[in-house]
C-alpha positions in Angstrom: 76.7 -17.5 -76.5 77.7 -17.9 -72.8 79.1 -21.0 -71.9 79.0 -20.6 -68.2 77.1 -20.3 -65.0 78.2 -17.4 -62.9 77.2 -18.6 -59.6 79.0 -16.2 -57.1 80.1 -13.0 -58.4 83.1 -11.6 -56.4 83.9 -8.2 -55.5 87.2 -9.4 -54.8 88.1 -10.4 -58.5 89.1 -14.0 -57.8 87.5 -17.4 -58.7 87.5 -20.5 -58.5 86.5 -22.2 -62.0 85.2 -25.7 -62.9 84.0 -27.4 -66.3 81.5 -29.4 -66.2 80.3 -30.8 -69.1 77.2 -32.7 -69.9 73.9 -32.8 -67.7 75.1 -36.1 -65.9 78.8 -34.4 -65.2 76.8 -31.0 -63.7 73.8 -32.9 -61.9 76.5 -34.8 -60.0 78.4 -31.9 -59.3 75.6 -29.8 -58.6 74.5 -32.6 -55.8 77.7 -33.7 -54.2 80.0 -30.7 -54.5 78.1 -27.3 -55.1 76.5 -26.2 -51.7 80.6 -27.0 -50.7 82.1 -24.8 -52.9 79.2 -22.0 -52.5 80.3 -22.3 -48.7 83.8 -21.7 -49.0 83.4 -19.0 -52.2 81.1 -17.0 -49.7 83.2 -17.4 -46.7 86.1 -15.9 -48.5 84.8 -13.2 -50.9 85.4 -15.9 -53.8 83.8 -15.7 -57.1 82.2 -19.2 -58.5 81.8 -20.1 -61.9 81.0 -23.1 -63.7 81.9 -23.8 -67.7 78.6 -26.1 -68.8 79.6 -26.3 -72.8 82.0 -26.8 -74.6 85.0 -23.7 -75.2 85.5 -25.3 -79.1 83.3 -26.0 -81.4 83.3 -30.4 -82.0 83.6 -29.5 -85.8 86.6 -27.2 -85.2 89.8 -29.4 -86.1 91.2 -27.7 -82.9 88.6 -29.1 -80.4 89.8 -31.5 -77.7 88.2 -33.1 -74.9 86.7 -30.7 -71.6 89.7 -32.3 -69.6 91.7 -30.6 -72.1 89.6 -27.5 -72.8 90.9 -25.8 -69.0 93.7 -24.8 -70.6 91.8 -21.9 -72.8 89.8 -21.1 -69.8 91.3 -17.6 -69.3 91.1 -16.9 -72.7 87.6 -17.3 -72.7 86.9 -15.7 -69.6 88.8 -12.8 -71.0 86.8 -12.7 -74.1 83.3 -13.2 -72.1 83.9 -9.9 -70.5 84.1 -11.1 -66.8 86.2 -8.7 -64.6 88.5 -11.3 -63.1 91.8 -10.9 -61.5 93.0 -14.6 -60.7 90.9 -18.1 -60.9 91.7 -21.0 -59.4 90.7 -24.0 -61.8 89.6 -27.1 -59.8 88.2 -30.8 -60.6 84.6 -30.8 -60.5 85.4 -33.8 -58.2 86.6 -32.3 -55.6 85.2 -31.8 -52.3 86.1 -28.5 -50.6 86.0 -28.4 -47.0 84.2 -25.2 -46.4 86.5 -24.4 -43.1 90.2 -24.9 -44.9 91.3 -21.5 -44.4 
């Protein structure tokens, strides 16, 4: 089951990767931070993908909080078959200024 939205693919092989987790997490992210991060991705040939559920199952005795869960990202993104060379995790509360080189 994918867990993600690939929202930029890149040719390049790099990406930036959030988690966001839960519809009022995304919505918020989706309206404050997106069309930022969609701006600076495409400016620099930089793939964009959010994580929208969780990477462990709640009933798995393993299973931690999402805050917690960036720390298996790129073993999942290895697993879910996504051709990526390097990701840059950030905060879904960050704003990226679309001109920072």
């Amino acid at each position: 089951m994918q867990k993600h939205e690939l929202l930029i693919n890149s040719k390049s092989k790099n990406y930036i990767v959030t988690i966001a987790i839960g519809l009022n997490y995304l919505n918020d992210w989706k309206k404050y931070a997106l069309s930022l991060w969609k701006k600076y991705c495409r400016k620099h040939g930089i793939g964009l993908i959010v994580i929208t559920e969780n990477l462990i199952n709640k009933q798995n005795s393993h299973w931690k909080k999402p805050m917690w869960q960036k720390m298996i990202l790129g073993k999942y993104l290895s697993e879910a078959g996504l051709k990526i060379k390097n990701i840059c995790y950030l905060d879904n509360d960050i704003l990226i200024n679309p001109f920072a080189p």
